[in-house]
C-alpha positions as CSV (number, residue, x, y, z in Angstrom):
1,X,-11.7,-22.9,-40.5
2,X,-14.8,-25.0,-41.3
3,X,-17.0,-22.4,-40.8
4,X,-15.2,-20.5,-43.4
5,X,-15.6,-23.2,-45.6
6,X,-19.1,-23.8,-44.5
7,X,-19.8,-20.3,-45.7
8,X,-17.9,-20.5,-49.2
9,X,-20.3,-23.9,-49.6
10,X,-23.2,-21.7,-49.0
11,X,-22.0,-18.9,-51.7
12,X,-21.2,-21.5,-53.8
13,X,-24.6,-22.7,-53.7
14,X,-26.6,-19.4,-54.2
15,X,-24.6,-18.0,-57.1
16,X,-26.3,-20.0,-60.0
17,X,-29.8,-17.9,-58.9
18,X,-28.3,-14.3,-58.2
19,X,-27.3,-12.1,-60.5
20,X,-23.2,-12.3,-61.9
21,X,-22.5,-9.0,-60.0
22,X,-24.2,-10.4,-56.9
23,X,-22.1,-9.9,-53.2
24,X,-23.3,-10.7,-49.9
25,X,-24.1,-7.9,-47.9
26,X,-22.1,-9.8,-44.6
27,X,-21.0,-13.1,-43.6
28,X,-21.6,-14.7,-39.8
29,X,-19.9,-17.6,-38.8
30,X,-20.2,-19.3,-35.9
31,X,-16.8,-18.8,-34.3
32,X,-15.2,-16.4,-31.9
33,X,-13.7,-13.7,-33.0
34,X,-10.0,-14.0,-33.6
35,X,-7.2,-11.9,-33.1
36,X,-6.9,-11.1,-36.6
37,X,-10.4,-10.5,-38.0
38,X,-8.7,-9.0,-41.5
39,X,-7.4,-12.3,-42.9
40,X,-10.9,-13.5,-42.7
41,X,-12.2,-10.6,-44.9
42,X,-9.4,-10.5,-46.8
43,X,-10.6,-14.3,-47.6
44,X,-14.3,-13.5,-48.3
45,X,-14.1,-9.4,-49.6
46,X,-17.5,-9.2,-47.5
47,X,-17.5,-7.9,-44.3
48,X,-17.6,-10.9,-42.1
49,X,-19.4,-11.2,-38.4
50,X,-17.9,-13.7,-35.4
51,X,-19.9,-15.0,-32.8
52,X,-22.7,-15.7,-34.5
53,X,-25.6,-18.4,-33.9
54,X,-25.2,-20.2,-37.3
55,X,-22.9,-19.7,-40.4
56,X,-25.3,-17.5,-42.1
57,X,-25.1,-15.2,-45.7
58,X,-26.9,-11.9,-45.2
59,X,-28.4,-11.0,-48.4
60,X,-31.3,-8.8,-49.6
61,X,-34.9,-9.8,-49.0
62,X,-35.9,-9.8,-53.2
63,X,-33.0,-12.2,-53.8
64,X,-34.9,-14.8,-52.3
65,X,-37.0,-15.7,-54.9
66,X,-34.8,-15.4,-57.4
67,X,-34.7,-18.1,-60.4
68,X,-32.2,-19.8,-61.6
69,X,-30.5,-18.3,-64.3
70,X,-31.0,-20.7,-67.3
71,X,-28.5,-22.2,-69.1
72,X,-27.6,-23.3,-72.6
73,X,-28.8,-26.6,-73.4
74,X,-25.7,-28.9,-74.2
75,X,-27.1,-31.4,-76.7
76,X,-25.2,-34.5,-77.8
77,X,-23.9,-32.6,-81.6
78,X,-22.4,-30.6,-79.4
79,X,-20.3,-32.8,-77.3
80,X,-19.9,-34.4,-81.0
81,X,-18.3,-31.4,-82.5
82,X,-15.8,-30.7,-79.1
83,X,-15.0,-33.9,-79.4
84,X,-13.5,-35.2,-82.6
85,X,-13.0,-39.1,-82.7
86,X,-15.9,-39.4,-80.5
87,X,-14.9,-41.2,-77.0
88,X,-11.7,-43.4,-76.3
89,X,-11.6,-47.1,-77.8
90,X,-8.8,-48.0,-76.4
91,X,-6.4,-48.4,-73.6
92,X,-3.9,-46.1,-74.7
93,X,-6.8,-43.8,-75.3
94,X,-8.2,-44.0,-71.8
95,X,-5.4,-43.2,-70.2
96,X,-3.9,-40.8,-72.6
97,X,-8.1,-38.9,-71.7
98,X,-7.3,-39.9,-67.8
99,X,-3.7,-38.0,-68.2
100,X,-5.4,-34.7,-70.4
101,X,-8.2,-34.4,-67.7
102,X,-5.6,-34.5,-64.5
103,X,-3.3,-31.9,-66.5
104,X,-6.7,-29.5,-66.8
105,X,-6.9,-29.8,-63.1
106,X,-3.4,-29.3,-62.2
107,X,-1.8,-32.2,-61.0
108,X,-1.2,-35.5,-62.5
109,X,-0.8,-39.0,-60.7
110,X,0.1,-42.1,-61.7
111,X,-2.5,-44.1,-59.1
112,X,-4.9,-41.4,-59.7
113,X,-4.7,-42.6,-63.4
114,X,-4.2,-46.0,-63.2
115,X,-7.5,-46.4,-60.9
116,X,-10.2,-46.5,-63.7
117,X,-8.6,-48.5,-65.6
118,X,-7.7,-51.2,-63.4
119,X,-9.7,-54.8,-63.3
């Protein structure tokens, strides 16, 4: 399966310059072709192409010099106003920010907390 994630790194990669709407036309990975072929476009919703010399996007030829799309400029009153009491001072407050960031990623731990803060 690494050359399935090989080519979700690749997408990953490209999407910041293509357009929102923007789907590969195929997807080649580099492995034989397994019994099941469905599962793997099932996975990517392109239609995906074993055997092939490289993990490789297909794409079309005027995407390739696409810009990146630009982005809104985060300036420092900004992180000011989402932020209100500015950054933590204190222990408590660390690990009460270390606690509120794991919960927005979907799984808390103890060690995973207590690592930053540690001497």
């Amino acid at each position: 399966m690494i050359a399935g994630a090989a080519a979700g790194v690749l997408i990953s990669v490209l999407r910041p310059y293509l357009p929102l709407d923007w789907r590969p036309l195929r997807i080649e990975l580099d492995i034989d072709r397994p019994r099941q072929t469905g599962l793997f476009e099932d996975l990517f919703q392109y239609p995906v192409i074993f055997n092939a010399p490289a993990v490789t996007v297909g794409m079309e030829r005027h995407h390739l010099s696409a810009a990146r799309a630009p982005a809104p400029i985060v300036t420092i009153e900004d992180v000011a106003r989402d932020r209100p009491g500015g950054s933590p001072r204190g222990l408590l407050d660390v690990v009460m920010e270390q606690v509120r960031a794991q919960v927005l990623t979907g799984s808390v731990s103890i060690d995973r907390t207590a690592r930053p803060v540690a001497p």
